[in-house]
ZAMARGU-4260 file (C-alpha; in steps of 0.2 Angstrom, whole numbers, plus 5000, padded with zeros to 4 digits):
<rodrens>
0) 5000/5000/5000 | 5005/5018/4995 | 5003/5028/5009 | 5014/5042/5004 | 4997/5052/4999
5) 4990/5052/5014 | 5009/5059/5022 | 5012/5071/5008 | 5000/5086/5016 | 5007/5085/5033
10) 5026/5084/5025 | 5023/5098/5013 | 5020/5108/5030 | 5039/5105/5036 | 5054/5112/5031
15) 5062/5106/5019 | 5081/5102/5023 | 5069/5093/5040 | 5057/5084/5031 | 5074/5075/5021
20) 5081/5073/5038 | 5066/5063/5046 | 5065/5054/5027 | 5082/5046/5030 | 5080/5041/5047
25) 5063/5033/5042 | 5074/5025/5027 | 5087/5019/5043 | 5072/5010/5052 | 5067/5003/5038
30) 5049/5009/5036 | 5048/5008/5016 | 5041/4999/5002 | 5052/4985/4995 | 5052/4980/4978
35) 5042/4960/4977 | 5043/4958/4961 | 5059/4956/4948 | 5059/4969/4935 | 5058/4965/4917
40) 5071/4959/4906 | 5070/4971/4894 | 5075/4985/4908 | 5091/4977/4911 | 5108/4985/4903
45) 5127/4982/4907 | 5138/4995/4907 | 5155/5000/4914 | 5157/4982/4917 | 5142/4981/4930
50) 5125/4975/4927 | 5111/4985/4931 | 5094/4976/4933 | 5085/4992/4928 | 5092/5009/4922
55) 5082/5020/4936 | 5093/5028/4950 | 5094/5040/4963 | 5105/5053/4960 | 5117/5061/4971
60) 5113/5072/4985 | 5100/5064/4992 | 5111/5051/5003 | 5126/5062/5005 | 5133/5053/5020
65) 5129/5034/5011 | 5117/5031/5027 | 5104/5023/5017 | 5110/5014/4999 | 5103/4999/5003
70) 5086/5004/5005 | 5085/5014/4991 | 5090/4997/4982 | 5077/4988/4989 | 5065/4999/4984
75) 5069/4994/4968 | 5082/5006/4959 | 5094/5000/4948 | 5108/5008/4956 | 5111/5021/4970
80) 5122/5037/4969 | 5129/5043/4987 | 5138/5061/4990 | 5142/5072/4985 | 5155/5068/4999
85) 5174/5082/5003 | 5188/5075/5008 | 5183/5086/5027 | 5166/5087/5033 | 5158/5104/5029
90) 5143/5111/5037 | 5137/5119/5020 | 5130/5136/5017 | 5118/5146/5031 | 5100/5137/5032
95) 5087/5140/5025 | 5095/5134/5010 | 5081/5121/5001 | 5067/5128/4995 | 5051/5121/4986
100) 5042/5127/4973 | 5027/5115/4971 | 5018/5124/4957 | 5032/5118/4947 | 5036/5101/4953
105) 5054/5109/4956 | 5067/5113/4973 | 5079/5126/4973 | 5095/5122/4984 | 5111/5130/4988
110) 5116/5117/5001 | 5134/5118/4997 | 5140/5102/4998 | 5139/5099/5017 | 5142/5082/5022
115) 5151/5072/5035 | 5169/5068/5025 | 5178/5054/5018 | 5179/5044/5034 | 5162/5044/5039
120) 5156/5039/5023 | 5170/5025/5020 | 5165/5017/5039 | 5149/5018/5032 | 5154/5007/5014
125) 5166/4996/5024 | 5151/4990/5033 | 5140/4987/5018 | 5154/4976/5009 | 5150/4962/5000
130) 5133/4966/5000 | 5125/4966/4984 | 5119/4981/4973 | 5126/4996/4963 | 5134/5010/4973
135) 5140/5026/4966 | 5152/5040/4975 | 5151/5058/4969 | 5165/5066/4975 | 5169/5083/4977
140) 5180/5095/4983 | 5180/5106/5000 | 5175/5126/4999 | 5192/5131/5007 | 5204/5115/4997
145) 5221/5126/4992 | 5222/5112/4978 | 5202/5107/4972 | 5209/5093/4961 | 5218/5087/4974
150) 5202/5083/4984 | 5196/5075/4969 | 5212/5062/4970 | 5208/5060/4989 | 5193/5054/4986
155) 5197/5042/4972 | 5210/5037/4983 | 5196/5036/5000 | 5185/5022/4991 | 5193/5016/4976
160) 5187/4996/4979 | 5172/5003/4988 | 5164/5012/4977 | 5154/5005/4960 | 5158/5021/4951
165) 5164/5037/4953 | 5155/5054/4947 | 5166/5068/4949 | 5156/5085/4951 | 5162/5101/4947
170) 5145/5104/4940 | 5135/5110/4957 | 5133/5131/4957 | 5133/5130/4976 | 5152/5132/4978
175) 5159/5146/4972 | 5171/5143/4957 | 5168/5126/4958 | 5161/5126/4938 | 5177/5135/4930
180) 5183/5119/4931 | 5172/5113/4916 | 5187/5125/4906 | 5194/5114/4892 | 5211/5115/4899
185) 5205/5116/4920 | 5197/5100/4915 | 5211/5091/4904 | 5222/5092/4920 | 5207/5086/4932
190) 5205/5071/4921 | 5221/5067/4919 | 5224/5067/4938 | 5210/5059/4944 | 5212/5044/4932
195) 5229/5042/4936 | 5225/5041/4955 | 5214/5023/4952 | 5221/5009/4960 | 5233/5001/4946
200) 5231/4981/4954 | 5213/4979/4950 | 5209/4970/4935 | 5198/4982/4929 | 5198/5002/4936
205) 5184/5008/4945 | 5174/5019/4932 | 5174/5037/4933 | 5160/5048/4926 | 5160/5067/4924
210) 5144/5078/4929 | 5142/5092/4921 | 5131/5108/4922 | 5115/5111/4909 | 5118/5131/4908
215) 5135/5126/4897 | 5135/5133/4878 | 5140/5125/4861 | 5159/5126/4862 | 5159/5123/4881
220) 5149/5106/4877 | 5161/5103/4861 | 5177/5104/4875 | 5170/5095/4887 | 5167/5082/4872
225) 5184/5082/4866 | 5193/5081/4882 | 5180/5065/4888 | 5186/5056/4873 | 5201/5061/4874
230) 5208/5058/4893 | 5197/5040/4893 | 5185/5045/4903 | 5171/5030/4907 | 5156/5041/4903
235) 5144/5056/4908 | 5131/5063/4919 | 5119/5073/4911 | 5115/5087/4921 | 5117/5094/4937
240) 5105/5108/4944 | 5104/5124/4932 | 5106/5144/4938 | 5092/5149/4927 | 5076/5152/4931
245) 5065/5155/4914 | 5048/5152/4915 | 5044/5153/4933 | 5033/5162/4940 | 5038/5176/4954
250) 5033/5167/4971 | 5040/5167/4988 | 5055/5157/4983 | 5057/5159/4963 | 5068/5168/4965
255) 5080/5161/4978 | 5099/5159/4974 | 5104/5141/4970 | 5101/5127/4960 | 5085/5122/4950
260) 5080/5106/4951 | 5065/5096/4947 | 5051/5096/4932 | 5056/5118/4925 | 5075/5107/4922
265) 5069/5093/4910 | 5070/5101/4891 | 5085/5112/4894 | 5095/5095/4903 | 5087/5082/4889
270) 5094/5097/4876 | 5112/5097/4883 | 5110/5075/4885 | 5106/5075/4867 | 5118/5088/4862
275) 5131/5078/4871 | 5129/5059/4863 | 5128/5068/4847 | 5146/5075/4851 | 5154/5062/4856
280) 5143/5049/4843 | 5137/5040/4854 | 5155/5032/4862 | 5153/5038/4881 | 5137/5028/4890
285) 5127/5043/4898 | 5116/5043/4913 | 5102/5057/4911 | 5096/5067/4926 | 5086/5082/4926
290) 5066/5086/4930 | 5061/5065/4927 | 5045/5062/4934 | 5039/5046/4924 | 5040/5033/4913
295) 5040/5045/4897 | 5051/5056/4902 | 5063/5042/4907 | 5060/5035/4890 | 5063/5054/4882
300) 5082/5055/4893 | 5086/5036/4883 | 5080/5040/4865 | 5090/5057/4871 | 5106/5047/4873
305) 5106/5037/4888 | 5109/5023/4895 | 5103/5025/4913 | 5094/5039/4921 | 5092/5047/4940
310) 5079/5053/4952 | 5075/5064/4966 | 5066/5080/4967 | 5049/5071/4958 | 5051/5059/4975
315) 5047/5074/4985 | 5031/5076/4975 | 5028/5060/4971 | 5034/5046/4984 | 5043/5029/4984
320) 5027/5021/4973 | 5036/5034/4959 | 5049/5021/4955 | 5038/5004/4952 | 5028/5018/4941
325) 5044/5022/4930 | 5049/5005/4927 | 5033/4998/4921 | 5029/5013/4910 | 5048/5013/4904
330) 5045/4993/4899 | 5028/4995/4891 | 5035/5009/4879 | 5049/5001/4872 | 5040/4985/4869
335) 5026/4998/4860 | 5040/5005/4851 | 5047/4986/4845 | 5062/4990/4857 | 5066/4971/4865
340) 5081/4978/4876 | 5082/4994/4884 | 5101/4995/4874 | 5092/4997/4860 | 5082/5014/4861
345) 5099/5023/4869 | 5101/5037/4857 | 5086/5032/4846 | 5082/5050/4841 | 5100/5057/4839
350) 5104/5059/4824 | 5125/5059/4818
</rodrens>
């Protein structure tokens, strides 16, 4: 039973940055639904090595601290993102910094990347080891770090072997100067380190993925292209939140600082996805993220050029229930569309 309608008017009523602080302790106790049923074959995709039984995710900043992974897991996501963790812990910037704007299905944050450090989060994926399930780190760097991309390399370092994947994000808007980095030469010397600093005894290196911003013009894009290909980089995340704020209407929070998330971010991050597989035909497996609230936007994001996609603000509005919902519409469009495996529609409507 879905009882997240009957909870949704009474959470609406807390604070936001609360109401996400009571979610993940009810996630810790365990009161969730769990996924009973095995998802259909024509969801599942392999990439980077891994399997994933269905592309759908949750994306970063929702478990910062990697306290709940495993629930998310069993509520039947394909793979769960946890971070965006600094090398220090970091309180972030001054609450109130979460805002929502439910006329338009969308958050504004300007969080700044508070979390609880390295340590904590690798005690935390210590104690989850060998358990099964996709687990992503997004890693970051400290406000203060006197070397940024040396933070990235720490924290390659910190959970190379615990981690499934690495996202590193220099792509949030929260951290000031964080985003220069996306600079074709900034980024080429990023790469280049943060590669290098993979474990080399592993049969095959932990994957690194790069997530980038959806307010980045053509020849940004073309850069970013060029140097992913280039440097050997495992793939991309398609996008982060955006600074702009076209077509909202003025309210008590439209107009907050931050980053836009939610339902107003869809188009302009589907635009940049597709402009992005076109770029680099089709050669760097991409995970779309940005304003996906069901089956057909998921199926949108694939035909767009990717191979997974990512969650969160629409489980705000939505609930858990959200993700059983995905899948099956996901499933019955590409069998609709003569798609037998999910592999098959990535990228259908980009043209080279």
């Amino acid at each position: 039973m879905d009882l997240f309608p009957l909870a949704r008017p009474f959470a609406s009523l807390i604070e936001p940055e609360t109401a996400h602080r009571l979610t993940i302790r009810a996630l810790r106790l365990g009161l969730a639904p769990r996924q009973r049923e095995p998802d259909p074959a024509s969801l599942a995709i392999d990439l980077f090595g891994l399997h994933f039984e269905n592309p759908v995710g949750i994306a970063a900043g929702f478990d910062k601290n990697g306290e709940v992974p495993d629930a998310m897991l069993a509520l039947g996501m394909g793979f769960a993102e946890v971070g965006t963790v600094t090398p220090r812990p970091q309180s972030g910037n001054p609450r109130p910094r979460v805002f929502r704007l439910p006329l338009h299905r969308a958050v504004i944050n300007r969080l700044g990347f508070n979390n609880e450090g390295h340590e904590a989060l690798k005690k935390r994926l210590l104690a989850r080891r060998g358990r099964p399930g996709i687990v992503g780190v997004n890693i970051g760097a400290n406000k203060d770090a006197a070397d940024r991309i040396a933070d990235y390399e720490a924290g390659i370092r910190a959970f190379d072997g615990l981690a499934s994947y690495f996202t590193v994000n220099i792509s949030s808007p929260n951290t000031p100067g964080l985003r220069a980095l996306q600079g074709k030469a900034e980024l080429a010397g990023l790469v280049a380190r943060v590669l290098a600093a993979r474990r080399t005894d592993r049969a095959r290196p932990t994957p690194v993925l790069l997530k980038i911003a959806p307010d980045l013009v053509a020849e940004e894009l073309a850069d970013i292209a060029e140097v992913a290909l280039a440097e050997g980089l495992d793939g991309l995340i398609v996008s982060n939140t955006t600074i702009a704020r076209e077509g909202l209407i003025s309210g008590v929070h439209a107009n907050e600082t931050g980053g836009l998330s939610g339902a107003p971010l869809f188009e302009m991050s589907t635009s940049v996805l597709r402009d992005m597989y076109r770029l680099t035909k089709g050669r760097l497996p991409m995970i779309g993220v940005g304003g996906i609230g069901s089956g057909d936007d998921a199926y949108e994001k694939i035909r767009a050029g990717a191979s997974l996609v990512q969650l969160y603000s629409a489980l705000a509005y939505d609930g858990p229930a959200l993700v059983a919902r995905i899948k099956r519409d996901l499933a019955a469009r590409l069998a609709a569309d003569g798609f037998a495996h999910l592999k098959d529609a990535v990228g259908a409507d980009v043209k080279f």
